[in-house]
N, C-alpha and C positions, 0 to 999 in steps of 0.2 A: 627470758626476754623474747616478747615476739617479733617474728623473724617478717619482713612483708615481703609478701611473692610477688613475682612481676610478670605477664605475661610474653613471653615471646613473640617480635612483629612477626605478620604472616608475612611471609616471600612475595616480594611486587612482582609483579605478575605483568608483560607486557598487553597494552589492551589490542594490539598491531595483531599479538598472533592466538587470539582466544574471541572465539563467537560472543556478543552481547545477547544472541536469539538465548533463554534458559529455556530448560527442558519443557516446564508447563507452557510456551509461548512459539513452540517450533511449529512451525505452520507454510503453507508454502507461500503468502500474504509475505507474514513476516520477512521469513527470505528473502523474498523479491526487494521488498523496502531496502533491507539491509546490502544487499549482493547487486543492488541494480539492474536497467535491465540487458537484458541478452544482447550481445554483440552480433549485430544483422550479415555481418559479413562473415563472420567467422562460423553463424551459422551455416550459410550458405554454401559453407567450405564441407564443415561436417557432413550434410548428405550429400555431396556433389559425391554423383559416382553409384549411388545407391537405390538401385531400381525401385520404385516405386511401388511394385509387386513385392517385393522382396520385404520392405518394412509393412508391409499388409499381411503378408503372409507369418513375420513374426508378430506381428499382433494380434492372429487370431488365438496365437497358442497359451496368453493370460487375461488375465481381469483385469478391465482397467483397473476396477479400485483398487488392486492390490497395489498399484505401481504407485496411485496419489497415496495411501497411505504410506506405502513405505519411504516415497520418495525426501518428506521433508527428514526424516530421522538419519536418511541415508544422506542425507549433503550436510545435513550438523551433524554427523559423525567422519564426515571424512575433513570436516574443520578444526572439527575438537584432535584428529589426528598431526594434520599440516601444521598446528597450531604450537604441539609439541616436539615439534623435530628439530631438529638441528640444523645450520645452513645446511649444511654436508648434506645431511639426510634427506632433503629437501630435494635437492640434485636429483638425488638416486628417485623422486616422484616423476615420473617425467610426462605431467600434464599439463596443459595451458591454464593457467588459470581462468579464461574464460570458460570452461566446462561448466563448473559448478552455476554460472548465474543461467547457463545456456540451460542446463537440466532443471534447475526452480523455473523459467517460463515455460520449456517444454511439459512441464510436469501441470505447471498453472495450467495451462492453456487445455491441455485433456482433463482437469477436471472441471474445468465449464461447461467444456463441451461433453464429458457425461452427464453435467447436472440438465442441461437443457435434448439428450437423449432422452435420457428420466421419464423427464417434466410430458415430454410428448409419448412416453407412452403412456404414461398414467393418464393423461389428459384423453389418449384415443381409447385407452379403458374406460373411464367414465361413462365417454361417450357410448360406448358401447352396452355398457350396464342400462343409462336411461333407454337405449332404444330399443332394447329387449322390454325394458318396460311398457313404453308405447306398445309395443307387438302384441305384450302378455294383453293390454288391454284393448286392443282393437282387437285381438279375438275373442275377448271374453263379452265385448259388448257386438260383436257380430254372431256370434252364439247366440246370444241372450235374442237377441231380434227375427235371427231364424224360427226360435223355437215357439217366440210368439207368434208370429203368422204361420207357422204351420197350424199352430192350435188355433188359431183363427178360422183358417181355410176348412179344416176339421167340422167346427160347427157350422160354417157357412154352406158346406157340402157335403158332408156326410163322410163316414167310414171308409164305405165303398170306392169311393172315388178317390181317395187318398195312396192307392195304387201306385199312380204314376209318380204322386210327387216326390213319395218316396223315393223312386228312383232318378228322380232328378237331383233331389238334393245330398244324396251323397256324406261323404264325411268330412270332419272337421279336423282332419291330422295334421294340418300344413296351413300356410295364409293361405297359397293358392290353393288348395282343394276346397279352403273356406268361401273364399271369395267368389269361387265357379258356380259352387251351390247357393249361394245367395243371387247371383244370375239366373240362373236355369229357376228359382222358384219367383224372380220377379219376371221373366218369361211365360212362366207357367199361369200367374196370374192376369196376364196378358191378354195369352191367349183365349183362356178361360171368358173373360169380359167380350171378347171380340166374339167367341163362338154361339154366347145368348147373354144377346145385351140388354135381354128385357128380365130375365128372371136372377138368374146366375148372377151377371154384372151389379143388380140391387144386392143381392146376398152379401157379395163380396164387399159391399160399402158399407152396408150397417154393419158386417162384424169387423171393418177396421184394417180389410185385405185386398182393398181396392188399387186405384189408380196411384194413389199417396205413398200405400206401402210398397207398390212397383217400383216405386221412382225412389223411397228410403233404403231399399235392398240395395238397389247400385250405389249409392254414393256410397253406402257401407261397403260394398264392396272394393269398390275407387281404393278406399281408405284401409282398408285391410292388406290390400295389395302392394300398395303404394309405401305405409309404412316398413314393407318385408322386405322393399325392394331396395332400399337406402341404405349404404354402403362406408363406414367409415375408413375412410381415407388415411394411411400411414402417413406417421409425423415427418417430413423431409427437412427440417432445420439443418439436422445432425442424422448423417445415413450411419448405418455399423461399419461401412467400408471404411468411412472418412474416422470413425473410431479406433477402427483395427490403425489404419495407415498411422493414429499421433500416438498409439500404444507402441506402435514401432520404431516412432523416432526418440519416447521416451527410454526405448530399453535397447537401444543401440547407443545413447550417451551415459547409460548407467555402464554398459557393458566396457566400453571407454574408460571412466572409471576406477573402475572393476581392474582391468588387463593395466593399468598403469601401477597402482597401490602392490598387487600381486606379485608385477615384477620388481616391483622396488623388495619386498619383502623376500622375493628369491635372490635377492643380492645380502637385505640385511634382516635378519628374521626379529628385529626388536622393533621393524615398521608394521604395525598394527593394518589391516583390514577393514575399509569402511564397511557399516552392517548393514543385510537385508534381513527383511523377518516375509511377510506374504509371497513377495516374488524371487526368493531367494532362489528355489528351485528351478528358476527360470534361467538363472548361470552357473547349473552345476558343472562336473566337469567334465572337459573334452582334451583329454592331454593325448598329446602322442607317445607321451613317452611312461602311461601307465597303462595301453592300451585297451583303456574304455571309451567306448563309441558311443555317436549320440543316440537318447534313446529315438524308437519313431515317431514321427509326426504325430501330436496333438497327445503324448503320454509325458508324465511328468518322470522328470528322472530320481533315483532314490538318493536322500541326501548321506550327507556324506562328506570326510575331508578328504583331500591328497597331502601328503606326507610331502614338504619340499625338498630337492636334492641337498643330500648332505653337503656339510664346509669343505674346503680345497681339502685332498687326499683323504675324507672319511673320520675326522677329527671328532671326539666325542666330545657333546655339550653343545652340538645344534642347538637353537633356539626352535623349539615347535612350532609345528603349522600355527597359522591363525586359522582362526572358527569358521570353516567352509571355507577353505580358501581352494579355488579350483581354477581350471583355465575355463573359461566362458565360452556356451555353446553358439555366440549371437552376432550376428555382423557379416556383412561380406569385406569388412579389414581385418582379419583375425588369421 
């Protein structure tokens, strides 16, 4: 007789203590929608106290992108943690629950403002590419014109006489060494006209090296000079400093965090770790009481766990480190 199987309800699940962001959808957008936004006051609180040099100075030492990438994975992971605890356990976190919406706008908010650093450099690259363009061609056509009225002047005047010009007109390594010699040979034709304005100055017009091409050398040269001399100006929307300073406010509330999850897990070792992946090295550890020190300024430190102090009297069946769990190199509340 066939027997009919019945499947087992899945365990309800409360929706209070489990993120609705799913993994393909974690974003710091998302976030923000779901978490709302930052409490202005309480940010306010958070850096009170925290020199301004001080979170500038911790932000020159990572990427930003590393921090917007890791940031949305690192606040749904420390929900999918909260989510699972127990009251009790919960206790033993002892963070404000404002943190997390404060780190998704802190987090927003420096990747804007990378994307709009970006946007200006690329934009003053560009810029930069066309005007070497222009450059390449305003000497190739102030070339191109010297080299005609020389050969002009040449059959206007003969061999002989080409002496000087040569030494006036010089080389073409640079705009301005270009530009000089296109002076000194509409000079030259200048003077030449002025010294026999009855034999020479006709020469000079019918081979096309006259008064006209006096007067076409300098504007070429005007224009040779002119475009060298043009200067793109650095993007100011978003300086690096104003960069560094919100990389610093981003990884001084990671660090926060960080130092809460940590010490709850040095109390109960079944509280899980929220994860870092890129900036992880950036709170490795600094304990006193394993006697590793931080590394130098602007070197990353080797990763690595610390092993948590054993249960009361040395009891075996600790529960294990979590995955990088270390005390945090970053803050002046630490």
């Amino acid at each position: 007789m066939a027997i009919s199987k019945t499947k087992k309800p899945a365990p309800a699940v409360s929706p209070a203590e489990v993120p609705t962001v799913s993994p393909a959808t974690i974003t710091l957008d998302a976030l923000a929608r779901e978490l709302g936004p930052a409490d202005g006051a309480f940010a306010a609180g958070t850096y009170a106290g925290i020199p301004e040099e001080d979170l500038v100075a911790e932000g020159t030492r990572i990427d930003s992108q590393s921090l917007i990438d890791d940031a949305p994975h690192f606040v749904a992971s420390a929900r999918r943690i909260l989510g699972s605890l127990s009251e009790a356990q919960r206790g033993k976190v002892r963070m404000p629950a404002a943190l997390l919406p404060l780190l998704v706008a802190e987090a927003g908010r420096l990747q804007a403002m990378k994307r709009s650093h970006d946007a200006e450099a690329t934009e003053a690259a560009g810029a930069r590419a066309a005007l070497e363009v222009q450059e390449r061609s305003a000497m190739r056509d102030g070339i191109g014109e010297r080299d005609l009225c020389y050969d002009g002047l040449r059959n206007a005047l003969g061999a002989r006489r080409m002496a000087r010009v040569d030494a006036v007109v010089g080389r073409a390594d640079s705009s301005e060494s270009l530009a000089k010699g296109l002076e000194a040979l509409a000079s030259f034709i200048d003077e030449t006209r002025r010294a026999d304005p009855a034999q020479d100055a006709k020469l000079l017009e019918d081979y096309g090296v006259g008064a006209e091409c006096a007067a076409a050398l300098r504007v070429t040269a005007q224009r040779v000079r002119g475009v060298a001399s043009v200067q793109i100006a650095a993007g100011r929307r978003v300086t690096q400093r104003a960069l560094d300073l919100q990389d610093g406010r981003v990884a001084i509330v990671i660090e926060k965090i960080l130092r809460a999850f940590r010490a709850a897990r040095r109390v109960d070792g079944t509280i899980l770790v929220p994860e870092l992946n890129k900036a992880a090295w950036m709170f490795e550890a600094r304990s006193g009481s394993s006697g590793k020190k931080p590394p130098p300024a602007g070197e990353k430190p080797s990763s690595g766990a610390e092993t948590p102090p054993p249960a009361a009297g040395g009891a075996p069946g600790a529960a294990p480190p979590a995955q990088g769990e270390t005390t945090p190199s970053l803050g002046a509340d630490g």
